[in-house]
N, C-alpha and C positions, 0 to 999 in steps of 0.2 A: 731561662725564665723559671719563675717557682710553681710549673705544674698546672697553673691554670689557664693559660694559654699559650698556644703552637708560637713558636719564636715567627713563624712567615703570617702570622695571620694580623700581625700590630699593623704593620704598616697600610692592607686592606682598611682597616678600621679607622683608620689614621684618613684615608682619602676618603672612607663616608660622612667620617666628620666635616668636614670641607664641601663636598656635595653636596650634601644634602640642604643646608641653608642654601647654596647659593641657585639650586634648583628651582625652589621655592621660590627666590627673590627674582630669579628666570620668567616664572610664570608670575607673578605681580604685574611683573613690569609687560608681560605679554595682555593682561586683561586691561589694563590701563592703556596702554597702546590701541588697542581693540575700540574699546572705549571715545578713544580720541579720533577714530580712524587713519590710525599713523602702520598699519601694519604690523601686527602684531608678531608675525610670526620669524619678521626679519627681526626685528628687537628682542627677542628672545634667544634667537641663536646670537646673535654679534653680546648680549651678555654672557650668555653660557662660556662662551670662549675665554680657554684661561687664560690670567693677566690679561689679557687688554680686555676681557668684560667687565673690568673694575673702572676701565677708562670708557668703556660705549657705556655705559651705568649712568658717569657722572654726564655725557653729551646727553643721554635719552632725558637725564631727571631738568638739568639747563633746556632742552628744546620742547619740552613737554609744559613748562610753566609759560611758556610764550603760548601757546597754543589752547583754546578751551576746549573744555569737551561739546561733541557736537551738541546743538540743540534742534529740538523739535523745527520742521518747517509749516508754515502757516498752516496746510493743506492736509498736515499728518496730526495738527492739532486739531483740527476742524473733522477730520475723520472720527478721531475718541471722542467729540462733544454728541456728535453724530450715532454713533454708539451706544453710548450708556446715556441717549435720550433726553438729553438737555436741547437740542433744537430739532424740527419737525423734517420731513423730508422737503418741504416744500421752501425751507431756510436754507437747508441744508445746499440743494441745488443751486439757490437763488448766492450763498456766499462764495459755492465754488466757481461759478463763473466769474465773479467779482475777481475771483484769486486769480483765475488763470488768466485775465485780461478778456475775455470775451465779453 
């Protein structure tokens, strides 16, 4: 080498180059997973894993377009109108038994 760095330290740097994005794209794929309530924390490690996290990547990004993210249930919406006082308590009670079938 010419001096500016240790001949054993290339190849270290060599594998954080590689790392480091794909850590990163580890945890994407972990918040989006979360998100979707697919498990996040199995999806993060089956990428993380070398070569075949190139291959659980491409299944998670395929299974994941079938799937929407979760949405609000009636009951959780009716709680925040509830909240930030858009209907009275006396609404309020009166919708959630309508929700729950009572």
């Amino acid at each position: 080498m010419n001096g500016y760095m240790h001949p054993y330290a290339f190849p270290f740097f060599g594998m954080l180059i590689w790392w480091i994005p794909w850590l990163i794209l580890a945890y994407l794929v972990y918040q989006d997973a979360e998100k979707r309530g697919m498990n996040g924390l199995l999806w993060f490690i089956l990428v993380i894993i070398p070569m075949l996290g190139i291959l659980f990547l491409i299944i998670y990004i395929v299974l994941r377009e079938s799937k929407p993210a979760r949405e609000k249930t009636p009951l959780e919406i009716l709680k925040e109108r509830y909240a930030r006082g858009e209907i009275s308590e006396e609404e309020y009670r009166r919708m959630k038994e309508e929700l729950e079938g009572g």
